[in-house]
C-alpha positions as CSV (number, residue, x, y, z in Angstrom):
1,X,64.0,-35.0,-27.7
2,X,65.4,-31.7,-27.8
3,X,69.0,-31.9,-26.1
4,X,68.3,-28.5,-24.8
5,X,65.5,-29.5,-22.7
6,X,68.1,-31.5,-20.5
7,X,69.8,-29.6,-18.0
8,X,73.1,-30.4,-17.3
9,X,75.4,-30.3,-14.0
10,X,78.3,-29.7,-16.8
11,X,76.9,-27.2,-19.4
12,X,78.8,-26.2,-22.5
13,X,80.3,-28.2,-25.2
14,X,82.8,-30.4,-23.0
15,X,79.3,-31.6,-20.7
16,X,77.4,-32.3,-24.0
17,X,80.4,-34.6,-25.7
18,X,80.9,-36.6,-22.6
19,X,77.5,-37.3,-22.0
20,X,77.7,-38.1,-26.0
21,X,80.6,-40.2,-25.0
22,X,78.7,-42.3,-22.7
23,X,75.3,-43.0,-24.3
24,X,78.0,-43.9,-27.4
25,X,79.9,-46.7,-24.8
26,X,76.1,-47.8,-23.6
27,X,75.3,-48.3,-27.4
28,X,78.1,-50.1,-27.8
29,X,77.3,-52.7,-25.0
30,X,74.2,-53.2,-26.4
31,X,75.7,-54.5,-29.6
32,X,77.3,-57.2,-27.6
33,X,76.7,-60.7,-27.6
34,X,73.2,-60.4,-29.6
35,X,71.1,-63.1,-30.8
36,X,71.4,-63.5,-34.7
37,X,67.6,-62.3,-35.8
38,X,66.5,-60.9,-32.8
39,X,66.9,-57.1,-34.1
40,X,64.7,-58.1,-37.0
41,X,62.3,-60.2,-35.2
42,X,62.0,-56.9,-32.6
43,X,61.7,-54.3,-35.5
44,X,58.5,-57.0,-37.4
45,X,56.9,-56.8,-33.9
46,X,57.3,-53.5,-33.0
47,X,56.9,-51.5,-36.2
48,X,58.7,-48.7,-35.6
49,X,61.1,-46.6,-37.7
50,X,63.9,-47.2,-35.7
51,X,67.2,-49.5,-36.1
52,X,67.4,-52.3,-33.2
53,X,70.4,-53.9,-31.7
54,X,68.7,-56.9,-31.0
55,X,69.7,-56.6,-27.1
56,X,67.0,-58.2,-25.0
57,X,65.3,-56.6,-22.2
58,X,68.0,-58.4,-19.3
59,X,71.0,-57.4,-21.8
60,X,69.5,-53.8,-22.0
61,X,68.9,-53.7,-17.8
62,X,72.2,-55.0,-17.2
63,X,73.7,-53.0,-19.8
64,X,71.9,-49.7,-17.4
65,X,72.7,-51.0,-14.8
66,X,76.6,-51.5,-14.9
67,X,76.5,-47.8,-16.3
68,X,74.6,-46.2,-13.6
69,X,76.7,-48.3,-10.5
70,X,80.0,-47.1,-12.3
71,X,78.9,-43.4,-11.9
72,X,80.3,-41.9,-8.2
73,X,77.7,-39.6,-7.5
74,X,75.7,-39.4,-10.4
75,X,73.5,-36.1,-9.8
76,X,70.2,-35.4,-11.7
77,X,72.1,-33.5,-14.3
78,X,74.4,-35.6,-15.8
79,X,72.0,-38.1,-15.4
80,X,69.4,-36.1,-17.9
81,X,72.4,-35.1,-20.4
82,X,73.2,-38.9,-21.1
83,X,69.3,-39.9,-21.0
84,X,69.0,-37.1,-23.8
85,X,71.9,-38.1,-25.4
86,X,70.4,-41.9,-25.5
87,X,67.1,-40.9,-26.7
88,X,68.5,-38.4,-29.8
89,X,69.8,-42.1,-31.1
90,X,67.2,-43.3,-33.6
91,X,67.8,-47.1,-32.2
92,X,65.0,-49.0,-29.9
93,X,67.1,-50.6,-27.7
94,X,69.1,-46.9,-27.0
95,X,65.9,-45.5,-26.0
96,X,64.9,-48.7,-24.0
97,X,68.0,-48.0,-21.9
98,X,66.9,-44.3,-21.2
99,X,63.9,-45.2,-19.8
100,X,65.7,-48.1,-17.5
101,X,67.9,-45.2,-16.6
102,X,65.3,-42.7,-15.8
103,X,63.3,-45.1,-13.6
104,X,66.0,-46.8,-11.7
105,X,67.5,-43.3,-11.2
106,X,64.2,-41.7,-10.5
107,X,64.5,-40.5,-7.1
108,X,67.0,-37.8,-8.5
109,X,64.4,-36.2,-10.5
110,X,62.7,-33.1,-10.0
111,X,59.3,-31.7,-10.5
112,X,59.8,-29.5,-14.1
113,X,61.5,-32.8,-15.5
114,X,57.8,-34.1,-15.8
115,X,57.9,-32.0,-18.9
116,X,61.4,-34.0,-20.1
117,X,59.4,-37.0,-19.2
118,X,56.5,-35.5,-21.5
119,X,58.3,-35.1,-24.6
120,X,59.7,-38.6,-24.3
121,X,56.2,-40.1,-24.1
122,X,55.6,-38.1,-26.8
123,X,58.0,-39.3,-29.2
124,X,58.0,-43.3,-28.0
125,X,55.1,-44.2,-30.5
126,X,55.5,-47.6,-28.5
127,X,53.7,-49.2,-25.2
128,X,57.4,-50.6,-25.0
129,X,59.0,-47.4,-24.1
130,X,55.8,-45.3,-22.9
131,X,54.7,-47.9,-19.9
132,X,57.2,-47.7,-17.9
133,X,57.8,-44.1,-18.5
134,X,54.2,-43.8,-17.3
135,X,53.8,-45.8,-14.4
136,X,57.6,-46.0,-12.9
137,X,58.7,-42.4,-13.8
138,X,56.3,-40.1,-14.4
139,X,53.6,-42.1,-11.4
140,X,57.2,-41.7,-9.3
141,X,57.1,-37.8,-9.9
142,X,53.4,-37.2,-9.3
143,X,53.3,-39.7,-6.6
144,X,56.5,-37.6,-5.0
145,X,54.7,-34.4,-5.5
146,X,51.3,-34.1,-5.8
147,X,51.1,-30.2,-7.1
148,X,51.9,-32.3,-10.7
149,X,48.5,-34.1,-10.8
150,X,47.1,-31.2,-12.8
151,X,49.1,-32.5,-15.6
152,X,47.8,-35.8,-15.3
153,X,44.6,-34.1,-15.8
154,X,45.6,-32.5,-18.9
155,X,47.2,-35.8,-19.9
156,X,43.7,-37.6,-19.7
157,X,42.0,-35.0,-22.0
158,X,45.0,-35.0,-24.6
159,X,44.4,-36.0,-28.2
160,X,47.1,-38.2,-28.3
161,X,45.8,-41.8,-27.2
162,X,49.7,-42.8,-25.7
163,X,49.5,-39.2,-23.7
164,X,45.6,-40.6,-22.4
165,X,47.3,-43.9,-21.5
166,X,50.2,-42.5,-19.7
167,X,47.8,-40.7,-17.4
168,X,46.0,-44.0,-16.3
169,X,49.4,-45.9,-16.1
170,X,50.6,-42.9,-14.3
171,X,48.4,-44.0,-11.1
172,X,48.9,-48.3,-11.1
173,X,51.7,-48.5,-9.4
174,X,50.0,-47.2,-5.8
175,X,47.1,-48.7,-6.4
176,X,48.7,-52.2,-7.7
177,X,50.5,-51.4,-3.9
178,X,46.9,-51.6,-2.3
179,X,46.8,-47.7,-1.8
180,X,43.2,-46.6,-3.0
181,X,43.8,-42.9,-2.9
182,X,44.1,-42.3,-6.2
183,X,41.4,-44.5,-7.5
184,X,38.9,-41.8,-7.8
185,X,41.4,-40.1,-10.1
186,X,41.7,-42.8,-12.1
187,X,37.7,-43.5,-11.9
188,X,37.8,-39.9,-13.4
189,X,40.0,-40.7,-16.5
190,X,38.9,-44.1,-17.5
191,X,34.7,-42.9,-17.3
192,X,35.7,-40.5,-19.9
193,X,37.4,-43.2,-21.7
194,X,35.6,-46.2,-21.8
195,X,33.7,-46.1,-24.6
196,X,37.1,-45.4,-27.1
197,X,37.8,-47.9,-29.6
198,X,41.8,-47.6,-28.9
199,X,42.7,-50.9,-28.2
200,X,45.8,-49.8,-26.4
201,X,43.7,-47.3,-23.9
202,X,40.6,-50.2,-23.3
203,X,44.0,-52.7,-22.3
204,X,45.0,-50.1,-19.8
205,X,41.3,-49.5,-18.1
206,X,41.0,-52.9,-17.3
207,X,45.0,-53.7,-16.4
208,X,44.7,-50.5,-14.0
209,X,41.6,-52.6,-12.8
210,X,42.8,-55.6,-12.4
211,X,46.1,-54.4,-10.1
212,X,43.7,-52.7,-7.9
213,X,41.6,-55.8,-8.1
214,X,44.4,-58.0,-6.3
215,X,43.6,-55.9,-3.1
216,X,40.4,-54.4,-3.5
217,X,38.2,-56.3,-5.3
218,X,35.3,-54.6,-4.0
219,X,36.4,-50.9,-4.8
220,X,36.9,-52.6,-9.2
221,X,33.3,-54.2,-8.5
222,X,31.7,-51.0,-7.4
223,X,32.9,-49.4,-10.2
224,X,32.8,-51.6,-12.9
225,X,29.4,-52.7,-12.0
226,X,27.4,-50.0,-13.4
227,X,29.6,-48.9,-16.3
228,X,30.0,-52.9,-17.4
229,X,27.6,-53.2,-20.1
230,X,29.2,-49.6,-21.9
231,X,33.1,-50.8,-21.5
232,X,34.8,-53.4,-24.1
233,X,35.2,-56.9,-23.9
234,X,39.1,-56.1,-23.7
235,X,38.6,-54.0,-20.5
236,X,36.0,-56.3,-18.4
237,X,37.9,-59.7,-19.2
238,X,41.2,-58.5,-17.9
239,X,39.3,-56.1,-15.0
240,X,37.9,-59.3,-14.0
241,X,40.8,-61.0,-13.7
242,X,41.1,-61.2,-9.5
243,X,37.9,-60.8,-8.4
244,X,35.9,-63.2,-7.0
245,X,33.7,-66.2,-8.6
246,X,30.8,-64.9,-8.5
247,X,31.2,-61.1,-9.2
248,X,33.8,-62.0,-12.1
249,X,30.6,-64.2,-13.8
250,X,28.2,-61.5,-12.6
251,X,30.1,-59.0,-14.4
252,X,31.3,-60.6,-17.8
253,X,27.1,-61.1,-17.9
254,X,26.3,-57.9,-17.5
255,X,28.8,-56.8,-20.3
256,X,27.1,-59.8,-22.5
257,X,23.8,-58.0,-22.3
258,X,22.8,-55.9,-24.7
259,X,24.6,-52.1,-23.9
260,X,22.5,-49.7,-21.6
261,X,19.6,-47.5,-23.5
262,X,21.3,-45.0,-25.3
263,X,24.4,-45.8,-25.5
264,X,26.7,-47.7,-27.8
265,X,29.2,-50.1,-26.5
266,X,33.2,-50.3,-28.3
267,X,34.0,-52.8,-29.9
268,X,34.7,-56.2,-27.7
């Protein structure tokens, strides 16, 4: 992430150590107390070019979270400059702690930090960092300001299959809440995805399903009904999830018939 994307209540030099200064004492409580093998065991799972503490999720949250209640009057500044500062460190766990920070800090952010929140996404390479940059931050700042739904849009139609996923995860958090507005929206983007082979964008159609599922079963099996024998076995079994008996087994049939004329279905 470009450091200069941040801005900064403090600008200058003396703003862009401390912040350093910070993200360096976070770093270091994340080297704390660490199960032996865990960093290696993270870094075979993940795959990514990154170092790794071997901090756990809790460790990293806590770690966040002792931070951010230390902080009298953290404003959206500072809070960026150290975020930026976490994220320019090449380690996992680092970057983990960024995203904790941005989403439990959230309410402070404003609507040109969707682009911040764009190059992260960008750079995570990982559903580990880019889910809950989707659906906690970047769902927060549409949710909170609806003149940024035009970039989910854009997001939904980008050639990057983590920037495609961010824009469906970008709406489950309302509709896992039982409000259907959005669910047209996300109709939108997952019809024009549904017959990808990206394992990673079939997982979130049918997890985006199955939340809405838990409270409106019938809006999923409206949807899913006629579009069930095109989508993947990945995205009807977990869509189905929720819904009830009989239109779960009506619908994992229809996807077992052979795919609609014309049309050829992904891969189960």
């Amino acid at each position: 992430m470009d450091e200069r994307a941040a801005p900064t209540a403090s600008t200058g030099a003396a703003g862009i150590e401390a912040a350093g200064i910070e993200a360096g004492a976070i770093e270091d409580a994340l080297r704390t107390d660490v199960t032996p093998g865990r960093a290696a065991a993270a870094r075979a799972y993940l795959k990514l070019d990154l170092s790794f503490t071997g901090a756990s999720v809790p460790q990293v949250r806590s770690a966040v979270r002792a931070w951010c209640r230390a902080q009298a009057g953290l404003d959206r500044g500072r809070l960026l400059a150290v975020v930026t500062r976490l994220w320019s460190r090449p380690v996992f766990e680092c970057r983990l702690a960024a995203v904790i920070m941005l989403t439990d800090r959230r309410a402070l952010l404003e609507p040109a930090d969707l682009a911040i929140v764009e190059q992260l996404l960008r750079d995570s390479r990982t559903w580990a960092l880019v889910d809950g940059l989707a659906a906690d931050v970047a769902g927060a700042l549409v949710a909170r300001y609806p003149g940024l739904y035009p970039t989910l849009d854009r997001w939904a139609a980008d050639p990057d299959f983590w920037i495609r996923r961010s824009a469906l995860l970008a709406l489950l958090v309302p509709l896992r809440r039982g409000d259907p507005a959005q669910f047209d929206r996300f109709g939108r983007y997952a019809d024009g995805m549904l017959a990808e082979r990206e394992f990673f964008i079939r997982k979130a159609i049918g997890w985006v399903l199955r939340e809405t599922a838990k409270k409106h079963p019938d809006l999923v099996s409206a949807w899913l009904g006629p579009r069930a024998r095109r989508a993947s076995g990945v995205t009807v079994r977990e869509a189905v999830k929720y819904l009830p008996p009989a239109e779960r087994e009506a619908l994992l049939a229809a996807y077992r018939s052979s795919p609609a004329p014309g049309t050829t279905r992904p891969d189960s």
